[in-house]
C-alpha positions as CSV (number, residue, x, y, z in Angstrom):
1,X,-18.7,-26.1,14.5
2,X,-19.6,-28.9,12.0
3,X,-16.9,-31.8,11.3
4,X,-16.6,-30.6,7.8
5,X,-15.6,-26.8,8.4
6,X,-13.5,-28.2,11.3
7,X,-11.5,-30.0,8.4
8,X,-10.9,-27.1,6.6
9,X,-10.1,-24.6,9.1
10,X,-7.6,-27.1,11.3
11,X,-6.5,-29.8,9.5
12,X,-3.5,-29.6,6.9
13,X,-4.9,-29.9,3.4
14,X,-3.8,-29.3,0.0
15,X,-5.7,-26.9,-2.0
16,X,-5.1,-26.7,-5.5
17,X,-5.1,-23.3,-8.0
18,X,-8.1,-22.0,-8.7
19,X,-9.3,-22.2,-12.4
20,X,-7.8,-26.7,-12.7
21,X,-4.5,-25.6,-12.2
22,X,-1.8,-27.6,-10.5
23,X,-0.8,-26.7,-6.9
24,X,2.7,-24.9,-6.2
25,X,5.0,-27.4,-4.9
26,X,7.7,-25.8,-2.6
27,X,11.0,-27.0,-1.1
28,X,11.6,-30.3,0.0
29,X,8.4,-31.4,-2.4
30,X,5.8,-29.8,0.0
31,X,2.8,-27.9,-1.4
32,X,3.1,-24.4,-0.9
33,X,0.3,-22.4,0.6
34,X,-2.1,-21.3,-1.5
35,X,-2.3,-17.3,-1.6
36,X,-5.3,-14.9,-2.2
37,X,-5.8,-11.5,-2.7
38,X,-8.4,-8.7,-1.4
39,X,-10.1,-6.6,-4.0
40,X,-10.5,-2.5,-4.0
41,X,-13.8,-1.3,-4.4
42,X,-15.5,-0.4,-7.5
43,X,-15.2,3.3,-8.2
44,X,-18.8,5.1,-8.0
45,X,-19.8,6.9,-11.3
46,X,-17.8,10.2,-12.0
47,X,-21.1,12.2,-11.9
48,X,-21.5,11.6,-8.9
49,X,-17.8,12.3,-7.7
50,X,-16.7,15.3,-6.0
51,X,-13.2,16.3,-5.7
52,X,-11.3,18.5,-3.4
53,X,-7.7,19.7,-3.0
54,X,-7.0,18.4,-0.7
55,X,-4.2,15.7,0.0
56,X,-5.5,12.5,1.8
57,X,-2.4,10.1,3.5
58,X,-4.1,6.6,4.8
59,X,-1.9,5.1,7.5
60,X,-1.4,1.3,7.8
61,X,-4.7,-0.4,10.0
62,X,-4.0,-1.1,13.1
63,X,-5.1,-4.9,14.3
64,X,-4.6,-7.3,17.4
65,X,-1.7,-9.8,16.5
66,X,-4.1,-12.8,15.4
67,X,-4.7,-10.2,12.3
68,X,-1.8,-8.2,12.2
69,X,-0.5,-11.6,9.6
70,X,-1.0,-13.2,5.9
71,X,-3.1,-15.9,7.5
72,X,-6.7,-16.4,7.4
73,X,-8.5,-16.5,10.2
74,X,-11.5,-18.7,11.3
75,X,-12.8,-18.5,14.4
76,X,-15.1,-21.5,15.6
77,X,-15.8,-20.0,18.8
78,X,-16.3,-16.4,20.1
79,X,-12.6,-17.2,22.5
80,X,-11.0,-20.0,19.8
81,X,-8.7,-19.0,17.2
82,X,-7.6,-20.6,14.2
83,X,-6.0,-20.5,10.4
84,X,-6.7,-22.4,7.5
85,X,-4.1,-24.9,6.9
86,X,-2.0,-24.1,3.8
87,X,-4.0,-20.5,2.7
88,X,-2.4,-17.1,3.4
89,X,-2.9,-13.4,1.8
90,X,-0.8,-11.8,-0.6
91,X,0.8,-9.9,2.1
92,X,0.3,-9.0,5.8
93,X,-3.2,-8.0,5.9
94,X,-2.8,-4.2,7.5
95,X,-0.3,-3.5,5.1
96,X,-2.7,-5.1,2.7
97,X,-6.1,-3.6,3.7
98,X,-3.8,-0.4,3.2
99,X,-3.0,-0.8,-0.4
100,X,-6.7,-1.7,-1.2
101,X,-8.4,1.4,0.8
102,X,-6.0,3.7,-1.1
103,X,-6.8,1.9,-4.4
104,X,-10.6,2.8,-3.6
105,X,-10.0,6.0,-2.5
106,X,-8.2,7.1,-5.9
107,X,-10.6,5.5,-7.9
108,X,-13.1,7.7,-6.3
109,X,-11.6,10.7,-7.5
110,X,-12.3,12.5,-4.2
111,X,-9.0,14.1,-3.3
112,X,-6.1,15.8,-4.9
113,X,-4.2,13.0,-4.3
114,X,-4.2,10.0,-2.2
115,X,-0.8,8.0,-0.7
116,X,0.6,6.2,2.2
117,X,3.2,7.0,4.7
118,X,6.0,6.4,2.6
119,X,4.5,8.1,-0.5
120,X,6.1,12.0,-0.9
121,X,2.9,14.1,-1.1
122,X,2.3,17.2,1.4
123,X,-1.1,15.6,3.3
124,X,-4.0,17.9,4.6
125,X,-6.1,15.0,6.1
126,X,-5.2,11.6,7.4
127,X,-6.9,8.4,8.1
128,X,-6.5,5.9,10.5
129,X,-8.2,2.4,10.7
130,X,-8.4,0.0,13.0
131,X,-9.4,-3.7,12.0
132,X,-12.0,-4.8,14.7
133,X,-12.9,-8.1,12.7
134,X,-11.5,-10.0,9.3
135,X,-12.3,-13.4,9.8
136,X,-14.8,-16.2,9.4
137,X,-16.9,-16.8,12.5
138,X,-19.0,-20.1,13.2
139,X,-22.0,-20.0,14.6
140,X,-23.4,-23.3,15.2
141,X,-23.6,-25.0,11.9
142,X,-23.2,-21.8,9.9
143,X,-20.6,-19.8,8.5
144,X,-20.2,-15.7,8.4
145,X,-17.1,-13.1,7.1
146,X,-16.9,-11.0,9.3
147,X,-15.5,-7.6,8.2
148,X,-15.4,-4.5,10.9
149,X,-12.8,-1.2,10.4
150,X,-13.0,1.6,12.4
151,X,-11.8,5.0,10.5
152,X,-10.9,8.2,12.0
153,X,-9.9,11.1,9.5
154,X,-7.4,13.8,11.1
155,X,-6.7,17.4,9.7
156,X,-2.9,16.6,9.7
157,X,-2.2,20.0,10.4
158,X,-3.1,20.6,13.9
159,X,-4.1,16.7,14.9
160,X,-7.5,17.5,15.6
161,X,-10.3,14.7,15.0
162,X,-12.0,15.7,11.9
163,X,-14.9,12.3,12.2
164,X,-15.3,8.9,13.1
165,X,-17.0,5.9,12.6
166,X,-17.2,2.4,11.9
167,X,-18.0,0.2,9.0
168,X,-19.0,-3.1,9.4
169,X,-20.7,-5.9,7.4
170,X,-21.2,-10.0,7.8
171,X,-21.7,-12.5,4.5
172,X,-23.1,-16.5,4.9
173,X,-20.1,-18.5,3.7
174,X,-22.3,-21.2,1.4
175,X,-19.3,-23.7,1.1
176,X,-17.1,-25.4,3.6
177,X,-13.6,-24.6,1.6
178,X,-11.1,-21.6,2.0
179,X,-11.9,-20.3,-1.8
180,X,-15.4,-19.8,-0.3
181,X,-14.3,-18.0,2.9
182,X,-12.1,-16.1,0.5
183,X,-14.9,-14.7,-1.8
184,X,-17.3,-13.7,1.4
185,X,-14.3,-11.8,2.9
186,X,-13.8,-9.9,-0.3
187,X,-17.4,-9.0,-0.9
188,X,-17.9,-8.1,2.8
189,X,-14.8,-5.7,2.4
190,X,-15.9,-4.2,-0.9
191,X,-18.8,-3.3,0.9
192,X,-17.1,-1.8,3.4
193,X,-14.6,0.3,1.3
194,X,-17.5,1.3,-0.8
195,X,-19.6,2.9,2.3
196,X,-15.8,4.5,3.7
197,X,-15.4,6.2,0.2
198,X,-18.7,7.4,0.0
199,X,-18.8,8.5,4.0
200,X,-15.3,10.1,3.2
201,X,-16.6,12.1,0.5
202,X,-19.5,14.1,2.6
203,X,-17.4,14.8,5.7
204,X,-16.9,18.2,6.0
205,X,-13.3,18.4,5.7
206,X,-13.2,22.0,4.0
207,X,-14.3,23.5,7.4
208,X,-11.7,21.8,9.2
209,X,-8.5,22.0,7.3
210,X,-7.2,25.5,6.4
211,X,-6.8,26.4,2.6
212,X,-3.3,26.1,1.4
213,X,-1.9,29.6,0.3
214,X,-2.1,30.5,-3.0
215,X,1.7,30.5,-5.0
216,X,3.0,33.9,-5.9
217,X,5.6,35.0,-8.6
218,X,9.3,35.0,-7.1
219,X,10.0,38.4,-6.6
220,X,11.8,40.2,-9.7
221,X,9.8,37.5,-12.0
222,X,8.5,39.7,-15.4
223,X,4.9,39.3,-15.5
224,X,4.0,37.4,-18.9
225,X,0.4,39.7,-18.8
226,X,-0.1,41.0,-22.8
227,X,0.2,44.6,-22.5
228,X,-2.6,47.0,-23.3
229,X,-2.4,49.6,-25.7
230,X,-3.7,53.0,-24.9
């Protein structure tokens, strides 16, 4: 690990709002950490979008406790752990990696409808991810994001393992500065989202979850049919 990303990764230091502006100062006059945000993936062309009926529920990720927090990891050996100093996420990153695979999902048009756990829709498939990697890795004098998510989809109906697989993806960090680390964890997780969306989209998920019943009339309701005359 090089002196430089050492700095960055260890060491308490002030970074500043991206775009000039000045950086939040919090109580007792110290700077507050600077937060980021992750990015959904872009939605693929509607011609090329296929939707379903189906109702698709996305569960929090699950992750090791070293992930399962706003900070940013940076790992300058394969058994050291670290954060940078005065960065976080906009949230918890499960719960945030959550929000932004649903995002994708929608945007893809896919399904029916697509929600979390706490969102009131009647799902026929879930999916569950686990976060195997979200970090920046050193390796000698060079810098990788590391993104890895393992997704399993469920027919929520009986619990039975529709498919697996995983999804993984590494980007060089050029610069030695958390807004760097930042923008090579959001492209390698736009990458990844983009190839879960599109993997989603081809799994056969008709064969596996049964066809909701079509709704009848209440019983006694007067049929609205024109009448033919003889």
């Amino acid at each position: 690990m090089t002196q430089q990303f050492m700095h960055a990764a260890i060491v308490p230091v002030l970074f500043g709002l991206i775009g000039g502006c000045a950086a939040v100062t919090g109580l007792g006059g110290e700077a507050a950490p600077q937060t980021y945000d992750l990015l959904a993936s872009k939605p693929a062309p509607l011609a090329k979008s296929r939707q379903t009926r189906f109702q698709l529920v996305v569960s929090e990720p699950a992750a090791v406790r070293a992930l399962s927090t706003d900070r940013i990891l940076v790992k300058p050996g394969p058994e050291n752990i670290s954060y940078y100093a005065k960065a976080q996420w906009s949230d918890r990153l499960p719960s945030l990696l959550q929000t932004r695979l649903i995002e994708s999902l929608s945007r893809s048009r896919r399904f029916a409808a697509v929600g979390g756990g706490s969102d009131r829709i009647e799902a026929d498939v879930r999916m569950a991810t686990n976060i195997r990697a979200f970090q920046i890795e050193m390796n000698g004098t060079s810098g990788q994001a590391h993104v890895s998510l393992y997704v399993k989809i469920f027919n929520e109906k009986s619990g039975r393992v529709v498919a697996t697989r995983s999804f993984e993806t590494r980007v060089a960090v050029p610069n030695d500065n958390v807004q760097a680390a930042v923008a090579a964890l959001n492209s390698g997780l736009q990458t990844v989202l983009g190839r879960i969306t599109s993997w989603s989209s081809k799994v056969r998920i008709e064969d596996e979850v049964e066809t909701r019943p079509e709704r009848r009339a209440p019983a006694g309701a007067i049929s609205k049919a024109p009448m033919r005359r003889g």
